[in-house]
MMTF fields as JSON, N, C-alpha, C and O atoms, coordinates in Angstrom:
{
  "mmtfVersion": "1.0.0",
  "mmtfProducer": "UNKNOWN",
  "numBonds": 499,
  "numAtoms": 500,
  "numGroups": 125,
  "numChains": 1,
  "numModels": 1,
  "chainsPerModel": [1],
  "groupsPerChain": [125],
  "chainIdList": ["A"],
  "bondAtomList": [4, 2, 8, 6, 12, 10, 16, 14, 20, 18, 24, 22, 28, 26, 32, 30, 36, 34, 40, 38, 44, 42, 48, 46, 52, 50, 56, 54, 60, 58, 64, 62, 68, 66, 72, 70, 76, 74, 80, 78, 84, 82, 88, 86, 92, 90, 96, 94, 100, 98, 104, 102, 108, 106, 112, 110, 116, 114, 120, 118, 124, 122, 128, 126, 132, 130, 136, 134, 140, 138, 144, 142, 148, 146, 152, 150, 156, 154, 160, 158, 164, 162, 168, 166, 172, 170, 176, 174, 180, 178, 184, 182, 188, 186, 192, 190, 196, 194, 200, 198, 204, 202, 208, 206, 212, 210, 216, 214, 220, 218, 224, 222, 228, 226, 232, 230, 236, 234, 240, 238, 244, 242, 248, 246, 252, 250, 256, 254, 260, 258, 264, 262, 268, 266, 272, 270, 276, 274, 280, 278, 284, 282, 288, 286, 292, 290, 296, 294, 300, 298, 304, 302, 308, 306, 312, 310, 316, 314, 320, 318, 324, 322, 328, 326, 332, 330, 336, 334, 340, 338, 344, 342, 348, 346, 352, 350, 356, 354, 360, 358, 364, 362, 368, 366, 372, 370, 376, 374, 380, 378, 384, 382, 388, 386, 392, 390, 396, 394, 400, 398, 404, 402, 408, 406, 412, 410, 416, 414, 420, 418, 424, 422, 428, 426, 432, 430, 436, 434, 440, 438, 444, 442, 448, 446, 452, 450, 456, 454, 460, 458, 464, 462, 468, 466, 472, 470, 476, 474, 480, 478, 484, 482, 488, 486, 492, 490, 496, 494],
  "bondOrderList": [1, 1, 1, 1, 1, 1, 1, 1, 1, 1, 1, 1, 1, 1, 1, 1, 1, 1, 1, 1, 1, 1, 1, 1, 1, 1, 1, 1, 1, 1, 1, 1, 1, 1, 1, 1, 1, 1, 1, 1, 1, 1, 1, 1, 1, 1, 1, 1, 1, 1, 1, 1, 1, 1, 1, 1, 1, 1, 1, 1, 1, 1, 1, 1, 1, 1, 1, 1, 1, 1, 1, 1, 1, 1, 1, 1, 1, 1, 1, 1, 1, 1, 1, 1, 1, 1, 1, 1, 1, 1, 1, 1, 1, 1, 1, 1, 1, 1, 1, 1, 1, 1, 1, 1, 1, 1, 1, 1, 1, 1, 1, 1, 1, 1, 1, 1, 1, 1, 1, 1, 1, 1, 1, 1],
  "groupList": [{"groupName": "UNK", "atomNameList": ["N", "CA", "C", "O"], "elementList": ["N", "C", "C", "O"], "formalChargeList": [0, 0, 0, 0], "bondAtomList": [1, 0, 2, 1, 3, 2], "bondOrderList": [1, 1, 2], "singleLetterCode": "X", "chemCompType": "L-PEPTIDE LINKING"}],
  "groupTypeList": [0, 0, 0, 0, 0, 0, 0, 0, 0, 0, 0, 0, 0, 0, 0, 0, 0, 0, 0, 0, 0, 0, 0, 0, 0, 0, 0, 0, 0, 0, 0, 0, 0, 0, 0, 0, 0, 0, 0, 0, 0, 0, 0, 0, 0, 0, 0, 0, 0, 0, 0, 0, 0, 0, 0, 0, 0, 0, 0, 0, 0, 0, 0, 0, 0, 0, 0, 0, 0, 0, 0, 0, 0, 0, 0, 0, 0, 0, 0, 0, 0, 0, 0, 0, 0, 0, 0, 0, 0, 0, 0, 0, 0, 0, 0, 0, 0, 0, 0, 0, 0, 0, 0, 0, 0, 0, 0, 0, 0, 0, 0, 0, 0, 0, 0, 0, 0, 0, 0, 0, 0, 0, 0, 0, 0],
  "groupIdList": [1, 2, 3, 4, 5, 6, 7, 8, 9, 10, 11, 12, 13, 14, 15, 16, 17, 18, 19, 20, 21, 22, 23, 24, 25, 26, 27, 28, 29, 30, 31, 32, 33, 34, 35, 36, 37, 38, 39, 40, 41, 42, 43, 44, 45, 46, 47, 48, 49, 50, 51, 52, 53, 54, 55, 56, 57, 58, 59, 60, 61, 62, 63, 64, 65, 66, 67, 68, 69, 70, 71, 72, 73, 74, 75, 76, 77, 78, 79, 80, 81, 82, 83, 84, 85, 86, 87, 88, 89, 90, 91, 92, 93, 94, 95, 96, 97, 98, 99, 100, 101, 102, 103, 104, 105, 106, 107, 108, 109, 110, 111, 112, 113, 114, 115, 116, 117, 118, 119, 120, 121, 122, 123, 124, 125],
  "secStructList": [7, 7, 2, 2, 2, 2, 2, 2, 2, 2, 2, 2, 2, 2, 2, 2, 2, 2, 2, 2, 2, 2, 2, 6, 4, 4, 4, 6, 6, 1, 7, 2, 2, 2, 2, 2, 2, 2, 2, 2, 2, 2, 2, 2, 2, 2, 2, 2, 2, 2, 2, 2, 2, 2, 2, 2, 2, 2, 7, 7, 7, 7, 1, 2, 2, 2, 2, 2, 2, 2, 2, 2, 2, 2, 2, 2, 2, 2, 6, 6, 4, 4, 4, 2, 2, 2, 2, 2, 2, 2, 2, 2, 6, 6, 7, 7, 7, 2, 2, 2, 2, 6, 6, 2, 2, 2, 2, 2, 2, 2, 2, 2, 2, 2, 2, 2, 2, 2, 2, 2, 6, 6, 1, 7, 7],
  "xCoordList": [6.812, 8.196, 8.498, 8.316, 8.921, 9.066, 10.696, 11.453, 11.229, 12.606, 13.338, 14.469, 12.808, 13.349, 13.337, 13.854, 12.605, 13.059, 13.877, 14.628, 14.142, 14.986, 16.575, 17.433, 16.832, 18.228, 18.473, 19.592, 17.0, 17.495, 18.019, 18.758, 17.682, 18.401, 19.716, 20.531, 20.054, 20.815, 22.055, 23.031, 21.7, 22.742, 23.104, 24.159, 22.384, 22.183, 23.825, 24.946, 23.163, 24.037, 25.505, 26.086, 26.063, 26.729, 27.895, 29.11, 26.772, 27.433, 28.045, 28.821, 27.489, 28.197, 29.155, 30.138, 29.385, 30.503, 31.288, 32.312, 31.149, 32.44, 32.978, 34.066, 32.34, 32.704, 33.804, 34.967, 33.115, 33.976, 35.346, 36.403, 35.167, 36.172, 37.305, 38.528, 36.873, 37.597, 38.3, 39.471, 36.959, 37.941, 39.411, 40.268, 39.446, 40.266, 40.861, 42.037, 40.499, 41.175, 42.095, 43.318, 41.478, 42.45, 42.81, 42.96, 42.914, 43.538, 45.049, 45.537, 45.94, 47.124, 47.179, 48.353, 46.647, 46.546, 46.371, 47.073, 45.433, 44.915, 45.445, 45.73, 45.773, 46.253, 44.795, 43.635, 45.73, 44.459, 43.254, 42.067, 43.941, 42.904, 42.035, 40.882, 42.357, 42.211, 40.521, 39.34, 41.406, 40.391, 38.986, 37.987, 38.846, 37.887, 37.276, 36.055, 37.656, 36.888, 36.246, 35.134, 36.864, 36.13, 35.21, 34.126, 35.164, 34.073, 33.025, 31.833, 33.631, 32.007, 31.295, 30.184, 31.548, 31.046, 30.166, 28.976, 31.065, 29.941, 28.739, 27.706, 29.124, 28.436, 27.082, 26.141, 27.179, 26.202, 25.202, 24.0, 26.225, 25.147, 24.381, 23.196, 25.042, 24.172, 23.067, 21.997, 23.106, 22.106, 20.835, 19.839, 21.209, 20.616, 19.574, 18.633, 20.241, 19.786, 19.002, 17.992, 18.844, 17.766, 16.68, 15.464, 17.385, 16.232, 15.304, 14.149, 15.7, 14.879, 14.142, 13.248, 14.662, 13.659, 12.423, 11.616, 12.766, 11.635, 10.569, 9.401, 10.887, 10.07, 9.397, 8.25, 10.152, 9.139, 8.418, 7.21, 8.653, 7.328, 6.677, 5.557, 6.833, 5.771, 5.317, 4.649, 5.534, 5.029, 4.462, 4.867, 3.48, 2.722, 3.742, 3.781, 4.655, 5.409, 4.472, 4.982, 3.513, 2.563, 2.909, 3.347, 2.738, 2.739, 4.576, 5.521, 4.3, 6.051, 6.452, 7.644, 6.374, 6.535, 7.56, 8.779, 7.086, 7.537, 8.492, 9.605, 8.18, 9.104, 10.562, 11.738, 9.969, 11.464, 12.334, 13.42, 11.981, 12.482, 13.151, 14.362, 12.774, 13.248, 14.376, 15.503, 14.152, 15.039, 16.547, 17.654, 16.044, 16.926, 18.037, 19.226, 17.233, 18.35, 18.924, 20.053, 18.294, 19.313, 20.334, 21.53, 20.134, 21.0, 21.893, 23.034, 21.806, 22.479, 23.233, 24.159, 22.853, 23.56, 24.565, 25.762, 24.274, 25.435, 26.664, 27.869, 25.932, 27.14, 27.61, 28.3, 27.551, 27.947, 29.444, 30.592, 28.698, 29.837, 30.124, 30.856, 29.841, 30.664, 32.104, 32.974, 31.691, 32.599, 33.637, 34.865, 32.943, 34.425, 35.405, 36.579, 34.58, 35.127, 36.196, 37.093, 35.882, 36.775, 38.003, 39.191, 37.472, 38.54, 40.224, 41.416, 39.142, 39.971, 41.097, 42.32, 40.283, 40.757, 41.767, 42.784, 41.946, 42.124, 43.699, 44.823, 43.222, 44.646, 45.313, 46.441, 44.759, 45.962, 46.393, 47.47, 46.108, 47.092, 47.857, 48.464, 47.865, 48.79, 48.004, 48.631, 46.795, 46.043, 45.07, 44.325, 44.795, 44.059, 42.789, 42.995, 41.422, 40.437, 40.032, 39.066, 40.964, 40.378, 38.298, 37.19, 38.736, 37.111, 36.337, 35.222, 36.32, 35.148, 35.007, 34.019, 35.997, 36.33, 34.714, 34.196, 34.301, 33.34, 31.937, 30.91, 32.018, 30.505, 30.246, 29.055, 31.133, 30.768, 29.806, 28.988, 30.131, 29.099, 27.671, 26.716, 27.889, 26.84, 25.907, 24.895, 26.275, 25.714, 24.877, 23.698, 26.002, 25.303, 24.547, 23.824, 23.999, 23.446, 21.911, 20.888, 22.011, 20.785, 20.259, 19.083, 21.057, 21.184, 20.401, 19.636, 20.441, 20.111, 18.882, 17.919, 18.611, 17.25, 16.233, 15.128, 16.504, 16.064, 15.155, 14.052, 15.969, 15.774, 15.093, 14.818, 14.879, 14.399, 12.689, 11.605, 12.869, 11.679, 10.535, 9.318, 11.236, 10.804, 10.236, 9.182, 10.836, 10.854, 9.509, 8.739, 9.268, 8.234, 7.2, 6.091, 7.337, 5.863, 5.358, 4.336, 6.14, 5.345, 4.593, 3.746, 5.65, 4.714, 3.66, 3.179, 3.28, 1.874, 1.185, 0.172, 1.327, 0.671, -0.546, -1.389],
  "yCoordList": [-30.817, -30.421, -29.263, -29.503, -28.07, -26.901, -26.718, -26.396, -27.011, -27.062, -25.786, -25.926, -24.811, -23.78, -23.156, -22.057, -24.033, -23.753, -24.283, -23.696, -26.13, -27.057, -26.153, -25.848, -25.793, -25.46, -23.832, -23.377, -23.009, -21.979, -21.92, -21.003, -22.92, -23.702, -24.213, -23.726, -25.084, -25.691, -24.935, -25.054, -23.969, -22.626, -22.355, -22.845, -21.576, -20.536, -21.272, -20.806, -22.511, -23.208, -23.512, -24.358, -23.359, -23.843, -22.854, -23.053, -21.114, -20.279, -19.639, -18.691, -20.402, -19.506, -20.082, -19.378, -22.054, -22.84, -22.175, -21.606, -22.106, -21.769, -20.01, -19.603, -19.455, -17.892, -18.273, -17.874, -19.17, -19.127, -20.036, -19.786, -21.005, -22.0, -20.488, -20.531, -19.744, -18.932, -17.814, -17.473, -17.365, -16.442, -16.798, -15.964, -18.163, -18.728, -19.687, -19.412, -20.762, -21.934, -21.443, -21.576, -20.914, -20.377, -18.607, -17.979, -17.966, -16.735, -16.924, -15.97, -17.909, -17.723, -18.715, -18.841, -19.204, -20.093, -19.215, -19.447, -18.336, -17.917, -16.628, -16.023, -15.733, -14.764, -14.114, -14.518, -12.503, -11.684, -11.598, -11.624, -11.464, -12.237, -13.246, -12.937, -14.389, -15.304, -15.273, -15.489, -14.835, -14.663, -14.066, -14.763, -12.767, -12.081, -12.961, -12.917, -13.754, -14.518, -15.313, -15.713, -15.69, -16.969, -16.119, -16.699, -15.131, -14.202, -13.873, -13.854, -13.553, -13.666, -14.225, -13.745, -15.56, -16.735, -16.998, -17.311, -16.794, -16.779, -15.761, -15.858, -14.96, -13.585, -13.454, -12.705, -14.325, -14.415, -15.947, -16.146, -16.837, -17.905, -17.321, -17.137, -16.943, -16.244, -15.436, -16.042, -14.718, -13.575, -14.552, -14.607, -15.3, -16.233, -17.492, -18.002, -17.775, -18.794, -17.824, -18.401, -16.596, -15.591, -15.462, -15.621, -15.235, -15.053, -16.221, -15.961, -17.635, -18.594, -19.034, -19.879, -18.312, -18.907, -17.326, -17.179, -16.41, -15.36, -16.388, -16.587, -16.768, -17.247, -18.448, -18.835, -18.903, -20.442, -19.81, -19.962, -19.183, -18.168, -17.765, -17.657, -17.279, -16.619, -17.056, -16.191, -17.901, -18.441, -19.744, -20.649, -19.797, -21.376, -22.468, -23.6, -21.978, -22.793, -23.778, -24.886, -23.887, -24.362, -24.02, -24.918, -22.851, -22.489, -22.736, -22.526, -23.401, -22.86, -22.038, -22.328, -21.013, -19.825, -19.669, -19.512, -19.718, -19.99, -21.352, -21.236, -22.321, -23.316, -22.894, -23.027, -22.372, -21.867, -21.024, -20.909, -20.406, -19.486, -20.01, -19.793, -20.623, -21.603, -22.121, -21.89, -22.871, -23.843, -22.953, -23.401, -21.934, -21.014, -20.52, -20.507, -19.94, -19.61, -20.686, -20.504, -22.254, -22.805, -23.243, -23.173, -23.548, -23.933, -22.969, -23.42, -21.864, -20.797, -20.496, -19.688, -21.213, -20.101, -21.527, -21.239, -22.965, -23.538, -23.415, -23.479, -23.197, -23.59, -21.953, -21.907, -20.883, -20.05, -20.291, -20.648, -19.858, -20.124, -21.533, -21.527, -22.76, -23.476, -23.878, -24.745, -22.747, -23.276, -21.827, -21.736, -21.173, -19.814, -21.061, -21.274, -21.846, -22.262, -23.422, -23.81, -23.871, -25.118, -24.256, -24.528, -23.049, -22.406, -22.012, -22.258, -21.093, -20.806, -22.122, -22.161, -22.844, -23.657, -24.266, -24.127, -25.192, -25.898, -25.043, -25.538, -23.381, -22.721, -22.431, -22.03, -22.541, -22.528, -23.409, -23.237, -24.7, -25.756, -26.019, -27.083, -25.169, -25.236, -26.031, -26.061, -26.526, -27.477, -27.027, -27.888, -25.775, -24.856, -25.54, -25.716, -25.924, -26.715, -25.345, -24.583, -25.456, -24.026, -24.866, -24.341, -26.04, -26.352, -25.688, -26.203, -24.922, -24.495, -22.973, -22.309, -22.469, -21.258, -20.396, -19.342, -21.488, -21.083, -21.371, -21.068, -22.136, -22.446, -21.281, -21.096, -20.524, -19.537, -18.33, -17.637, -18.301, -16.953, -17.894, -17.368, -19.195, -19.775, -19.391, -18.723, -19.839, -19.674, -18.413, -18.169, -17.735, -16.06, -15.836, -15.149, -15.775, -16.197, -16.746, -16.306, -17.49, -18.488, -17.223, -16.876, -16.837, -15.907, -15.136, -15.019, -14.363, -13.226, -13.646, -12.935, -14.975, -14.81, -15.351, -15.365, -15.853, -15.998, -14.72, -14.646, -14.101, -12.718, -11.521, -10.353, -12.421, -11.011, -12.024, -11.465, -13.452, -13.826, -13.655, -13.776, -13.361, -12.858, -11.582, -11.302, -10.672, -9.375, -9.538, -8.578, -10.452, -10.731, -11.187, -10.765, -12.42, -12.839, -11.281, -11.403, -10.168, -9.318, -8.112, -7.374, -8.332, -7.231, -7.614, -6.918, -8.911, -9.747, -10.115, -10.771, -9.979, -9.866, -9.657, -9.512],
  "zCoordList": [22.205, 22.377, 21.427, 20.233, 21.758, 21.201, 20.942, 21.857, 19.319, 18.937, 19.639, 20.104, 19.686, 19.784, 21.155, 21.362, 22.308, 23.328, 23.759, 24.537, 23.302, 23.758, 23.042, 23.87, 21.518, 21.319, 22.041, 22.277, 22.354, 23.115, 24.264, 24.622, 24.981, 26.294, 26.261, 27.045, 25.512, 24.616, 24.722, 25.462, 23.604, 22.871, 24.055, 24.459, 24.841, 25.876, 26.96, 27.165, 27.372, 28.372, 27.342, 28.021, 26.547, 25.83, 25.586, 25.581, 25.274, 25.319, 26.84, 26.966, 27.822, 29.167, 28.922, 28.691, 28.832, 29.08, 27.704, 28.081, 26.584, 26.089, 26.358, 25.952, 26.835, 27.283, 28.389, 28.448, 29.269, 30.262, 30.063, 30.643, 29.251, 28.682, 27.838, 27.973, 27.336, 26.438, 27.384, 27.548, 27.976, 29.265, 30.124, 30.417, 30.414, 31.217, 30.572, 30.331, 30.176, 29.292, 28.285, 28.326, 27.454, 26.076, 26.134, 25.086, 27.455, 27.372, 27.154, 26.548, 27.485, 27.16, 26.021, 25.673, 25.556, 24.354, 22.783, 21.798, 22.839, 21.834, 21.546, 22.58, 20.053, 19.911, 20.386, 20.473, 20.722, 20.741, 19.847, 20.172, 18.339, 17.196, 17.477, 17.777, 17.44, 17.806, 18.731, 18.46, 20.002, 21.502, 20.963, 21.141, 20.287, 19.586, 18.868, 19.017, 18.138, 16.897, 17.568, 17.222, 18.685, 19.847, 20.471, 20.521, 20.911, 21.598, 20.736, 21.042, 19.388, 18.457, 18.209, 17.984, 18.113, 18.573, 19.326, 19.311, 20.085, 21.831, 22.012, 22.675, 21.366, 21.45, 20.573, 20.838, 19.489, 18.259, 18.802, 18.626, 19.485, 20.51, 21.015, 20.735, 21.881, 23.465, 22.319, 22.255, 21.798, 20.782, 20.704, 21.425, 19.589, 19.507, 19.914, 19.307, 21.345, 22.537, 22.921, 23.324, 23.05, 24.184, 22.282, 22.181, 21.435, 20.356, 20.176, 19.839, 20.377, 20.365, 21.561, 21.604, 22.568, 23.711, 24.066, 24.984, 22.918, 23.059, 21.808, 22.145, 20.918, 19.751, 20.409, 20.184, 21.136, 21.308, 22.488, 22.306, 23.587, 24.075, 23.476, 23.973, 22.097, 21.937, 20.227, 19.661, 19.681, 18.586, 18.656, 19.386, 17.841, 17.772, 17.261, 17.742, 16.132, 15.818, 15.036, 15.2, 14.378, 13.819, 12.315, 11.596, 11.866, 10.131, 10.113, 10.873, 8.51, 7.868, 7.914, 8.016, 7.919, 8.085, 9.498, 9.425, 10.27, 11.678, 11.712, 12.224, 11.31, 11.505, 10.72, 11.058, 9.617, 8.945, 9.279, 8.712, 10.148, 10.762, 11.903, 11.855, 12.905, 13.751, 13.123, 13.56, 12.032, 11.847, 10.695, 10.395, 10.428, 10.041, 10.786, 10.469, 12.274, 13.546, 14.035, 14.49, 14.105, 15.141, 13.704, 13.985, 12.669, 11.818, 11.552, 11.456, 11.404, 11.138, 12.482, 12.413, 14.03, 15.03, 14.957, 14.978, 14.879, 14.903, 13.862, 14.109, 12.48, 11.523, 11.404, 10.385, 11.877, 11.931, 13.115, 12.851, 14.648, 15.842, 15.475, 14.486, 15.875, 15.971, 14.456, 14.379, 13.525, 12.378, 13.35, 13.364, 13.835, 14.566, 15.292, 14.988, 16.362, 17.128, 16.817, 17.565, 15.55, 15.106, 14.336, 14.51, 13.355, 13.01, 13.822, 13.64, 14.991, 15.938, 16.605, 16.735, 16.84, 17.771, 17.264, 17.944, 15.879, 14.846, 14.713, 14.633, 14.729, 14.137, 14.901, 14.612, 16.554, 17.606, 17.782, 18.354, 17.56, 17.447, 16.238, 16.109, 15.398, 14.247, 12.672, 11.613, 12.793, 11.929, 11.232, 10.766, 10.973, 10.746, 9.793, 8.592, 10.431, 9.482, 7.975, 7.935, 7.13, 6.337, 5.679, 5.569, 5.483, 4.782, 6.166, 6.076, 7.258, 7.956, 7.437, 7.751, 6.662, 6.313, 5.812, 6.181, 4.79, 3.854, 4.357, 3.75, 5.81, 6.14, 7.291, 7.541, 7.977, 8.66, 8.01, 8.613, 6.716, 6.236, 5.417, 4.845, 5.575, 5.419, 6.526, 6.312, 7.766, 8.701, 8.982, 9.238, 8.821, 8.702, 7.733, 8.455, 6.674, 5.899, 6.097, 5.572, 6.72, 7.392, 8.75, 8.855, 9.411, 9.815, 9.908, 10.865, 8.801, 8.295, 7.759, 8.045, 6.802, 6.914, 7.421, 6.879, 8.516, 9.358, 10.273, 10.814, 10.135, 11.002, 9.88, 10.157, 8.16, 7.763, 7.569, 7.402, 7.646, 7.578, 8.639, 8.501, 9.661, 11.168, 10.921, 11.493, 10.068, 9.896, 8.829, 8.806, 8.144, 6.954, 7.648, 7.322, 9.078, 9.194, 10.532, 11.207, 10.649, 11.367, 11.081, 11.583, 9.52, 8.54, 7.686, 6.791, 8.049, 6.987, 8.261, 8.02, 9.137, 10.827, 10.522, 11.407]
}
Protein backbone atom coordinates (compact mmCIF):
# COMPACT_ATOMS: atom_id res chain seq x y z
CA UNK A 1 0.00 0.00 0.00
CA UNK A 2 1.65 3.21 -1.22
CA UNK A 3 0.72 6.32 1.45
CA UNK A 4 1.06 8.66 -1.08
CA UNK A 5 -0.99 7.38 -3.68
CA UNK A 6 -3.89 6.52 -1.31
CA UNK A 7 -3.78 10.58 0.27
CA UNK A 8 -3.00 11.71 -3.47
CA UNK A 9 -6.33 10.28 -4.35
CA UNK A 10 -7.66 11.25 -1.20
CA UNK A 11 -6.53 15.10 -1.44
CA UNK A 12 -7.20 15.10 -5.08
CA UNK A 13 -11.11 13.94 -4.59
CA UNK A 14 -11.50 16.24 -1.64
CA UNK A 15 -10.15 19.15 -3.41
CA UNK A 16 -12.78 18.99 -6.43
CA UNK A 17 -15.61 18.54 -3.56
CA UNK A 18 -14.52 21.52 -1.61
CA UNK A 19 -13.84 23.79 -4.91
CA UNK A 20 -17.07 22.99 -5.86
CA UNK A 21 -18.69 23.21 -2.27
CA UNK A 22 -16.91 26.86 -2.29
CA UNK A 23 -17.90 27.81 -5.82
CA UNK A 24 -21.60 27.41 -5.07
CA UNK A 25 -22.30 26.61 -1.37
CA UNK A 26 -20.44 29.50 0.24
CA UNK A 27 -20.45 32.18 -2.75
CA UNK A 28 -23.06 34.16 -0.98
CA UNK A 29 -21.89 33.11 2.39
CA UNK A 30 -18.32 34.12 2.31
CA UNK A 31 -16.65 37.66 1.98
CA UNK A 32 -14.73 38.09 -1.10
CA UNK A 33 -11.70 37.73 1.34
CA UNK A 34 -12.91 35.10 2.71
CA UNK A 35 -13.81 33.08 -0.82
CA UNK A 36 -9.89 33.53 -1.83
CA UNK A 37 -8.55 32.11 1.38
CA UNK A 38 -10.95 29.11 0.69
CA UNK A 39 -9.57 28.86 -2.92
CA UNK A 40 -6.01 28.71 -1.62
CA UNK A 41 -6.74 26.05 0.04
CA UNK A 42 -8.11 24.23 -2.54
CA UNK A 43 -5.56 25.31 -4.76
CA UNK A 44 -2.42 24.18 -2.58
CA UNK A 45 -4.62 20.53 -2.19
CA UNK A 46 -5.18 19.97 -5.62
CA UNK A 47 -1.02 21.03 -6.03
CA UNK A 48 -0.34 18.68 -3.81
CA UNK A 49 -2.80 15.54 -4.51
CA UNK A 50 -1.20 15.63 -8.32
CA UNK A 51 2.46 16.06 -6.38
CA UNK A 52 1.86 12.86 -4.45
CA UNK A 53 0.39 10.76 -6.95
CA UNK A 54 3.60 11.78 -9.35
CA UNK A 55 5.93 10.49 -6.21
CA UNK A 56 4.22 7.33 -5.49
CA UNK A 57 4.58 6.63 -9.42
CA UNK A 58 7.60 7.17 -9.35
CA UNK A 59 9.46 6.52 -6.00
CA UNK A 60 10.25 3.28 -4.14
CA UNK A 61 9.16 4.89 -1.10
CA UNK A 62 11.62 2.50 0.56
CA UNK A 63 14.63 4.95 1.99
CA UNK A 64 13.77 7.76 4.74
CA UNK A 65 14.58 9.96 2.74
CA UNK A 66 11.57 9.46 0.59
CA UNK A 67 9.28 8.51 3.31
CA UNK A 68 9.98 11.90 4.82
CA UNK A 69 9.15 13.56 2.26
CA UNK A 70 5.87 11.84 1.74
CA UNK A 71 4.98 12.28 5.04
CA UNK A 72 6.08 15.97 4.99
CA UNK A 73 3.51 16.78 1.98
CA UNK A 74 0.54 14.95 3.20
CA UNK A 75 1.09 16.45 6.75
CA UNK A 76 1.87 19.70 5.59
CA UNK A 77 -1.02 19.70 2.69
CA UNK A 78 -3.59 18.89 5.53
CA UNK A 79 -2.57 21.11 8.42
CA UNK A 80 -1.88 23.80 6.05
CA UNK A 81 -5.63 23.89 3.85
CA UNK A 82 -7.64 22.31 6.17
CA UNK A 83 -6.53 24.92 9.11
CA UNK A 84 -7.67 27.73 5.81
CA UNK A 85 -10.77 25.88 5.78
CA UNK A 86 -11.75 25.87 9.53
CA UNK A 87 -10.43 29.48 9.73
CA UNK A 88 -12.56 30.61 7.01
CA UNK A 89 -15.42 28.79 7.78
CA UNK A 90 -15.38 29.24 11.69
CA UNK A 91 -15.25 33.26 10.81
CA UNK A 92 -18.23 33.24 8.59
CA UNK A 93 -20.21 32.05 11.12
CA UNK A 94 -19.06 34.57 13.51
CA UNK A 95 -16.73 31.92 15.85
CA UNK A 96 -13.60 32.54 14.44
CA UNK A 97 -11.22 29.19 15.55
CA UNK A 98 -8.06 31.82 16.00
CA UNK A 99 -5.91 28.52 17.72
CA UNK A 100 -5.88 27.32 13.73
CA UNK A 101 -4.26 30.72 13.11
CA UNK A 102 -0.68 29.47 13.91
CA UNK A 103 -0.86 25.89 12.40
CA UNK A 104 -1.42 27.14 8.80
CA UNK A 105 2.28 28.35 8.37
CA UNK A 106 3.09 25.21 10.17
CA UNK A 107 1.78 23.46 7.47
CA UNK A 108 3.55 25.46 5.00
CA UNK A 109 6.48 24.92 6.57
CA UNK A 110 6.31 21.12 6.27
CA UNK A 111 5.59 22.29 2.99
CA UNK A 112 8.37 23.70 2.02
CA UNK A 113 10.44 21.10 3.24
CA UNK A 114 9.17 18.75 1.96
CA UNK A 115 9.68 20.11 -1.41
CA UNK A 116 13.34 21.22 -0.61
CA UNK A 117 14.05 17.57 0.60
CA UNK A 118 12.74 16.45 -2.80
CA UNK A 119 14.97 19.09 -4.16
CA UNK A 120 17.98 17.28 -1.92
CA UNK A 121 17.22 13.57 -2.78
CA UNK A 122 17.64 14.77 -6.75
CA UNK A 123 20.71 16.52 -6.28
CA UNK A 124 22.50 13.39 -4.33
CA UNK A 125 20.79 11.27 -7.29
Amino acid sequence: MQLSLIFGALFGLLAVVFGAFGAHALKNILSEDQLKSFETGVKYQMYHAILLLVLGFNLNQTSTLEKYIIYCIIIGTFLFSFSIYGLVLSAAKGKKMKFLGPITPLGGLLLVIGWALLLYSFINA
